[in-house]
C-alpha positions in Angstrom: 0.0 0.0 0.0 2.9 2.6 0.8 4.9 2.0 -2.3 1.4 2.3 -4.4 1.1 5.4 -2.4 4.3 6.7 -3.2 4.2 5.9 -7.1 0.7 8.1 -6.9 2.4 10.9 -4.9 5.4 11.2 -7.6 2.9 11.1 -10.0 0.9 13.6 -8.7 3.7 15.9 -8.1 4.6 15.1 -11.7 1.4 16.6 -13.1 1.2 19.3 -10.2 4.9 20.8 -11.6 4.1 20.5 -15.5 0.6 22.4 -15.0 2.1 25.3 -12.9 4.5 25.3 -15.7 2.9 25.2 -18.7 -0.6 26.0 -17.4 1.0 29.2 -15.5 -1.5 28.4 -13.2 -1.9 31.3 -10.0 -1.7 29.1 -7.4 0.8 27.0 -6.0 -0.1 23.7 -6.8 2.6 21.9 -5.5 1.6 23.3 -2.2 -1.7 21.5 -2.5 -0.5 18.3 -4.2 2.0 18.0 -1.1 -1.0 18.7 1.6 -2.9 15.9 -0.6 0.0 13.6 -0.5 0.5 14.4 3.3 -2.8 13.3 4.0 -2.9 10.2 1.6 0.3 9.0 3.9 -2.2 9.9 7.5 -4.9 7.7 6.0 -3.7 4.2 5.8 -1.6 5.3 9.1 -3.8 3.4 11.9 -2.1 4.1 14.8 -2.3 7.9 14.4 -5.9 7.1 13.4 -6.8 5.6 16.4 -5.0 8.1 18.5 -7.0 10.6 16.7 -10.0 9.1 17.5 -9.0 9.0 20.8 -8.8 13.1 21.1 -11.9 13.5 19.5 -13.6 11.4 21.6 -11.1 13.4 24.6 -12.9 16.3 23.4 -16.3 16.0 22.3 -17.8 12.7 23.3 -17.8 13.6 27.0 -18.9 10.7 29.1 -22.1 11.0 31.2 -22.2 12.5 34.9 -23.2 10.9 37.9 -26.9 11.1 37.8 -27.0 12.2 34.1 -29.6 10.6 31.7 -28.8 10.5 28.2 -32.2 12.1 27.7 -30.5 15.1 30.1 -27.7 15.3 27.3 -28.5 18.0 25.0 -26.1 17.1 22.4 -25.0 13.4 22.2 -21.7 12.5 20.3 -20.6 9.3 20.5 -16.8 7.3 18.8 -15.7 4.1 18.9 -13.8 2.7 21.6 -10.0 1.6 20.4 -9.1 -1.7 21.2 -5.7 -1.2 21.3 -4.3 -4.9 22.0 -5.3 -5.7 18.3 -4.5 -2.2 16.6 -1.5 -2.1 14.8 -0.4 0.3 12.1 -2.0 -1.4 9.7 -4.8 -3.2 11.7 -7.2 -0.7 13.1 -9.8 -2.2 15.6 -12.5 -0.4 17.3 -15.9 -0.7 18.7 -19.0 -1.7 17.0 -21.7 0.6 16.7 -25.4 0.4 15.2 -26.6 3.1 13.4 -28.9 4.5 10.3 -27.0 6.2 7.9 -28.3 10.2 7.4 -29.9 9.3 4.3 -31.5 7.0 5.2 -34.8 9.0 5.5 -37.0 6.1 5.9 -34.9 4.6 8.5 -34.6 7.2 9.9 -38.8 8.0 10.4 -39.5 4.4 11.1 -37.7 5.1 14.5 -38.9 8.8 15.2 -35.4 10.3 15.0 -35.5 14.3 15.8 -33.9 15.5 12.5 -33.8 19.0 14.0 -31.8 17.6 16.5 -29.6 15.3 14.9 -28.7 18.5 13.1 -28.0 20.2 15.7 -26.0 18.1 17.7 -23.9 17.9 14.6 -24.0 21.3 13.9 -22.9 22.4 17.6 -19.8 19.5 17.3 -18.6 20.7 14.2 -18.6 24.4 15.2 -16.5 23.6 19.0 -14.0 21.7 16.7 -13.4 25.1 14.0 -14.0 28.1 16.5 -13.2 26.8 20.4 -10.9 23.5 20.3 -9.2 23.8 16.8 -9.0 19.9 16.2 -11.5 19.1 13.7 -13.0 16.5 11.7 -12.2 17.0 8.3 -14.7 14.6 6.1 -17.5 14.6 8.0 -19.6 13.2 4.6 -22.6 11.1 5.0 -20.4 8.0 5.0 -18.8 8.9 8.2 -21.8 9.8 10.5 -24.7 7.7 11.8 -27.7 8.3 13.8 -27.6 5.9 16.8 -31.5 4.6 18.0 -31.3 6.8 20.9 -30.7 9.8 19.1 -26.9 10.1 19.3 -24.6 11.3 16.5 -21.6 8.5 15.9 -18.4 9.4 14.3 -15.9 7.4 12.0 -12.9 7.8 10.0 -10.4 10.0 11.4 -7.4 9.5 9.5 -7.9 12.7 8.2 -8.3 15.8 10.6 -7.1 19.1 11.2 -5.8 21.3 13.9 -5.9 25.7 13.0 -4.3 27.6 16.0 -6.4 30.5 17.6 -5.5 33.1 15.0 -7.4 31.5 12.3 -10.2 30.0 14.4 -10.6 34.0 15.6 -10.0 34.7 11.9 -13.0 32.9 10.5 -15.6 34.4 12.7 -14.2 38.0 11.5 -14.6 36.8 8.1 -18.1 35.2 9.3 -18.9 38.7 10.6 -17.6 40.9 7.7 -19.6 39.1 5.5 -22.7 39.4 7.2 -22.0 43.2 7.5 -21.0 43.5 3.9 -17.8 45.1 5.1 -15.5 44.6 1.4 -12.4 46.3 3.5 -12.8 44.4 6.6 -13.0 41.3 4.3 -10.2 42.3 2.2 -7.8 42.8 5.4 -9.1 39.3 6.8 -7.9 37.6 3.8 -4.3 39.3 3.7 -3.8 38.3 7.6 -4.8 35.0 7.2 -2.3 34.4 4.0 -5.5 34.3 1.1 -3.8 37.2 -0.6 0.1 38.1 -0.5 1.2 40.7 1.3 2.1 43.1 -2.1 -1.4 42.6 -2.9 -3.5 46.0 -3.2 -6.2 45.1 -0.2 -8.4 48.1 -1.4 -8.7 46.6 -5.1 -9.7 43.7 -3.2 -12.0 45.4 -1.3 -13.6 47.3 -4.8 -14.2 44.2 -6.5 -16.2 42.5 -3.2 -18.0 45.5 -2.7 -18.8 45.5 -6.6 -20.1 41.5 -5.8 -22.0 42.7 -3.1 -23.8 45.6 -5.2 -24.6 43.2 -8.0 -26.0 40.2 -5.5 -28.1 41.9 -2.7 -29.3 38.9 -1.6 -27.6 37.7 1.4 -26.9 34.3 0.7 -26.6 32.0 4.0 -25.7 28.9 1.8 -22.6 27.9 2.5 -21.8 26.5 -1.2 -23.2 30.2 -2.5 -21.0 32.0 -0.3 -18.1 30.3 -1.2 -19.0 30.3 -5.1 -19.9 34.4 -4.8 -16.1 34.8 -2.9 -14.7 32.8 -5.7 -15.5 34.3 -8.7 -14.7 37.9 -7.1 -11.0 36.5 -5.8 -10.4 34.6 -9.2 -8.7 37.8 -10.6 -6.4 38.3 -7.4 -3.4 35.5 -6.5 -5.5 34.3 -4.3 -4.9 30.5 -2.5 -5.9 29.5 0.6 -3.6 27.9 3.0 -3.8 24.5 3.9 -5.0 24.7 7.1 -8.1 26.4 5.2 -8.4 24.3 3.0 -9.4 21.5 5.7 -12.0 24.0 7.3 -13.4 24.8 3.9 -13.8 21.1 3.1 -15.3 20.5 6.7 -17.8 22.9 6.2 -18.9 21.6 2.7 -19.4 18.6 3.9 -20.8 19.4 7.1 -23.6 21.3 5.3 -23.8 18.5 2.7 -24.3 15.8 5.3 -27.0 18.2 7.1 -28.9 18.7 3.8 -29.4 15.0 3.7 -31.8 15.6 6.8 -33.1 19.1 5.7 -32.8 20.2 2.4 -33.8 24.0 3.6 -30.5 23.6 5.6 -28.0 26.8 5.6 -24.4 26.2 7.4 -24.2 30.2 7.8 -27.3 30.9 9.1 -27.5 28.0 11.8 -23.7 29.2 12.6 -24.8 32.7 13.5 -25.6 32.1 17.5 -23.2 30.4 18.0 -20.7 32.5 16.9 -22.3 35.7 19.0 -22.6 33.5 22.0 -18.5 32.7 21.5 -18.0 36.4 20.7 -20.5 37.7 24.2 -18.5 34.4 26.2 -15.3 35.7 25.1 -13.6 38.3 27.2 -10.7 38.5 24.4 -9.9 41.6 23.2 -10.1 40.5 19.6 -13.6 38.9 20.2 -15.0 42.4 21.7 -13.6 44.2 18.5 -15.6 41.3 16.6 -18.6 41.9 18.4 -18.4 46.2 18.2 -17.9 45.6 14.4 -21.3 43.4 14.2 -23.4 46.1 16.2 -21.1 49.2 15.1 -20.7 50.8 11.8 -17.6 51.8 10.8 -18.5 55.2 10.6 -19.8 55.2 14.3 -24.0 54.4 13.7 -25.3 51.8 15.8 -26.9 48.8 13.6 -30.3 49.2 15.5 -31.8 46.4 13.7 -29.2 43.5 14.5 -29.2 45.0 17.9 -32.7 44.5 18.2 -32.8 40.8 16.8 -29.8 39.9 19.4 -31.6 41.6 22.4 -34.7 39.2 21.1 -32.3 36.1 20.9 -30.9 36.4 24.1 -34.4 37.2 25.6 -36.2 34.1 24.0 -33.7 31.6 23.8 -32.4 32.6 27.4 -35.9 32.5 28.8 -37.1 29.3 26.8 -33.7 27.1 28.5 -34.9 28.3 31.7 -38.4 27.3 31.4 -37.1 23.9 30.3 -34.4 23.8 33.1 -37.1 21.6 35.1 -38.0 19.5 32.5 -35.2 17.0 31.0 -37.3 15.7 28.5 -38.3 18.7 27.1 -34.8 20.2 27.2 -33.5 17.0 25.2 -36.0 16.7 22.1 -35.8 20.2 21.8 -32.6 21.0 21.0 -32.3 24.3 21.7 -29.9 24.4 24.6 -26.5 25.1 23.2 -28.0 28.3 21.2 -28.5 29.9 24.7 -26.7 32.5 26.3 -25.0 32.7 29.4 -26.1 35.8 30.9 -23.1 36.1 32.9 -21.6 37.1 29.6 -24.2 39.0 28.2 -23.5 41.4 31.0 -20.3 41.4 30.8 -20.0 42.3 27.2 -22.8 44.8 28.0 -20.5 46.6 30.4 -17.5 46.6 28.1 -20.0 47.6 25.1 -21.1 50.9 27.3 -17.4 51.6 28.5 -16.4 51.5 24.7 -19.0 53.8 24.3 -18.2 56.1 26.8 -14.3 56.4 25.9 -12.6 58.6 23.7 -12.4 56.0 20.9 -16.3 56.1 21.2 -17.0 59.6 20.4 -18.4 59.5 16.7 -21.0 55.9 18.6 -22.0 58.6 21.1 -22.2 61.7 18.6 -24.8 59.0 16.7 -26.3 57.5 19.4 -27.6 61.1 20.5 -28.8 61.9 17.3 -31.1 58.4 17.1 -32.4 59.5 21.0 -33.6 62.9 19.4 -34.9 61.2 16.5 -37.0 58.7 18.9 -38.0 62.0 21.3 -39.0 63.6 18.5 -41.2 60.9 17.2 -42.8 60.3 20.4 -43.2 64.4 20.9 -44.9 64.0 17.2 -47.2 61.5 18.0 -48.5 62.9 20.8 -49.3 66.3 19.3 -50.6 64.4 16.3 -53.2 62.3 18.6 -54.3 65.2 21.0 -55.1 67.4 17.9 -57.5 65.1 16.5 -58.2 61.3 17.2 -59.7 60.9 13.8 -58.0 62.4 11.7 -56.3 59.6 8.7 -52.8 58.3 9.5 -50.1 59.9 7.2 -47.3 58.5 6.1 -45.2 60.3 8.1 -47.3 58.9 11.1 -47.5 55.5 10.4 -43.7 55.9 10.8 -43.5 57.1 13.9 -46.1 54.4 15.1 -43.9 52.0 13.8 -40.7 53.4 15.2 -42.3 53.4 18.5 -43.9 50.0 18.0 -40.2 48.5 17.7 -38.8 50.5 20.7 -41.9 49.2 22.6 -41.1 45.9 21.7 -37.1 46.0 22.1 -37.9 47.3 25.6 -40.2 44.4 26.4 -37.0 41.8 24.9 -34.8 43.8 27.3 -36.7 43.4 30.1 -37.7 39.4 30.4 -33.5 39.3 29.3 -32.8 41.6 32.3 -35.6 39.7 34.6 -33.4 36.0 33.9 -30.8 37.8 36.0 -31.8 41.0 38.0 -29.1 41.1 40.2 -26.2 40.9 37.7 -27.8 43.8 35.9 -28.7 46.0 38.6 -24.9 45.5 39.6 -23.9 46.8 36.0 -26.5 49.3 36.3 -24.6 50.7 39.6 -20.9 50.1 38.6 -22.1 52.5 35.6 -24.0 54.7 37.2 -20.5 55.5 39.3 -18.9 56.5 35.9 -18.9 60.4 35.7 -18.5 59.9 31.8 -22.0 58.1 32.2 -22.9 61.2 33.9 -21.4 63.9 31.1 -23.3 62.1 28.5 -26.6 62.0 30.7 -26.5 65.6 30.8 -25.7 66.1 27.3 -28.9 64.1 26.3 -31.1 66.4 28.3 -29.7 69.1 26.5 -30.4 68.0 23.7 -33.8 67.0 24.0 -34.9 70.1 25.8 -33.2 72.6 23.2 -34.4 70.3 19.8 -37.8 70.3 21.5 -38.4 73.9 23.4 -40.1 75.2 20.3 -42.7 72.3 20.3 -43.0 71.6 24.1 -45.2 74.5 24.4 -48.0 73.5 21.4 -47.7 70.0 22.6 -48.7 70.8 26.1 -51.1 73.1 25.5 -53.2 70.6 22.4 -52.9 67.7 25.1 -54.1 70.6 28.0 -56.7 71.2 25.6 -57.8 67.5 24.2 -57.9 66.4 28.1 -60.6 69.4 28.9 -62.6 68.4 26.0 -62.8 64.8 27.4 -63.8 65.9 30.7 -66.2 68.4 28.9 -68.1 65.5 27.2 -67.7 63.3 30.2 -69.1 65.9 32.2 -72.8 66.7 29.7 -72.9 62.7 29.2 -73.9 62.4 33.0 -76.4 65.6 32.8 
């Protein structure tokens, strides 16, 4: 098997030389045929096989806790035990294990399986192995997952894995993030520090041509395949490779989403990624992962992204609240899945507090400069609406109104997300609320709000007082000849 390896490995390298040489081709193939050739060698290598399967197991298939049920378990990854009195480097023995292969649909319904969960479960592995531990599977295909009868994801075939240090796991949720933002410079910058471009390649021409992509596609595709084909066909005209390291994730990811579709067609790798990666970037206290999390809810220019702000606020709110409510039921907490997209509201506040401090230090000037301006815009809506009801009740709803009603309507309901997410932990908050209310810049900004209001609004206090003054009398007037 090793010599017929090694004849294929010259062979490759063969054809890998004479097409970078005739074919001028961008990239360097030889780096990849060598990664191939590298791997080819892991493969058929059973001891590092089964000692690989032994660190995954290590790391994601924890064993159960004194009085744990595995209906308790909210994600359930099981790997073969290694017998390793008959393992040898080219005998590999392990454990048996039933299971239904993923597309096996019937199979699969003929035993109730919880596809939504055997997603999950899968999804949540995969994403610990690329953004937390860094040792990954690297083929999870159909072929090499099956659903056990209780539910349980089973793992096979780990000759070939990877292992990315911290600066690209932290690397791919920036790219994660810039995408979702639609930042072209921010993307353009993550792919000359992680090695996609070289370094005497113009990162603002880079930046041009994504932002180009992004004008012509709108649509936000959360399709990992679509992503990756958009990304592409814009980076085909740069010299740019990915390393191998990449490479791995990249195949990992395809796969992963491939094996997921088998259960749910409707499946989308990027959009069941998304909490997750917020609940790593409000867990971690890293200075990297705050800047991660100010460029999701920050513009660059300073402008708060109200709308994603909103939608996280609701996330943590609902998700939060539902884990709680299914705290005292196992059953409930296992067939629905849910648990791992929670948040730990000790983080939440502590990315709260170092959200506001940002906000309140120099570097945060231009945030507060437009934070004021959307409080005067939402003072002056609600100053608006008021005047508009008290000067006639039945009078048609303009345009202009209807806006304001559904400004208000979403600060309403924001306020009502913040409070059940505040109610989960009252204490924590009304810490924070104290440790800021201690911060004189907290206080100099206060005061500068006031200002504001009262000087944007003295012109229209007046009118409004007096047509509510007025519209309350007239009430009490009818009131008052309805009884006589």
């Amino acid at each position: 098997m090793a010599l017929t390896l090694t004849l294929d490995a010259l062979l490759f390298h063969m054809i890998g030389g004479q097409l970078k040489r005739f074919a001028k081709a961008r990239k360097d193939l030889l780096v990849a045929v060598n990664e191939m050739v590298r791997h080819m060698f892991e493969e058929i290598d059973y001891i590092l096989e089964a000692q690989n399967a032994e660190k995954f197991a290590a790391l994601y298939a924890l064993p159960l806790r004194s009085g744990e049920s595995k209906r308790m378990r909210l994600t359930s990854i099981k790997v073969p035990k290694i017998y390793w009195n008959y393992t040898r480097k080219s005998v590999l023995t392990m454990e048996w294990i039933d299971g239904i292969k993923l597309i096996d649909s019937d199979r699969i319904s003929e035993v109730r399986l919880n596809r939504k969960l055997l997603i999950d479960q899968g999804v949540y592995c995969s994403l610990r192995q690329l953004l937390v531990d860094g040792f990954f599977h690297a083929d999870p295909h159909p072929g090499n997952l099956v659903a056990t009868d209780d539910g349980s994801l089973a793992y096979f075939d780990f000759g070939m894995m990877g292992d990315i240090p911290r600066h690209y796991r932290v690397g791919l949720i920036k790219v994660l993030v810039h995408f979702v933002n639609r930042d072209s410079l921010g993307l353009a910058n993550d792919f000359l520090s992680l090695g996609f471009i070289p370094d005497e390649e113009d990162t603002q021409l880079v930046a041009d041509a994504l932002r180009a992509s992004f004008d012509t596609d709108r649509r936000l595709s959360n399709d990992f395949q679509g992503v990756m084909y958009q990304l592409y066909n814009v980076m085909y005209e740069f010299n740019f490779s990915l390393p191998p390291d990449y490479a791995l994730v990249i195949r990992a990811l395809g796969s992963l989403e491939g094996t997921a579709k088998a259960l749910d067609p409707d499946f989308k790798v990027i959009e069941s990624a998304y909490p997750f990666v917020v609940g790593r970037l409000l867990a971690d206290p890293d200075p990297d992962m705050r800047k991660i999390l100010r460029e999701l809810l920050i513009c660059n220019d300073g402008s708060i992204r109200w709308n994603r702000l909103e939608r996280l606020i609701t996330a943590i709110s609902d998700l939060s609240s539902e884990e709680t409510n299914e705290s005292s039921d196992s059953a409930s907490r296992a067939t629905s899945g849910r648990g791992w997209k929670s948040f730990d509201m000790h983080s939440v506040v502590a990315a709260t507090e170092d959200l506001l401090c940002f906000v309140l230090s120099v570097k945060g000037q231009r945030v507060r400069v437009f934070l004021l301006r959307d409080i005067i815009k939402v003072a002056d809506a609600f100053l608006k609406e008021e005047t508009f009801r008290c000067r006639d009740l039945t009078q048609e709803t303009t345009k202009s109104s209807q806006e304001r009603v559904d400004l208000i309507s979403r600060i309403w309901l924001g306020l009502q997300s913040f409070q059940r997410a505040v109610s989960l932990a009252p204490e924590l908050w009304a810490a924070l609320s104290i440790r800021m209310l201690l911060k004189p810049e907290l206080h100099i900004f206060l005061l500068e709000i006031l200002t504001a209001i009262v000087d944007h609004s003295k012109h229209r206090l007046p009118e409004a007082f007096w047509l509510c003054s007025s519209r309350i009398l007239h009430i009490l007037e009818e009131n008052i000849l309805r009884h006589y």
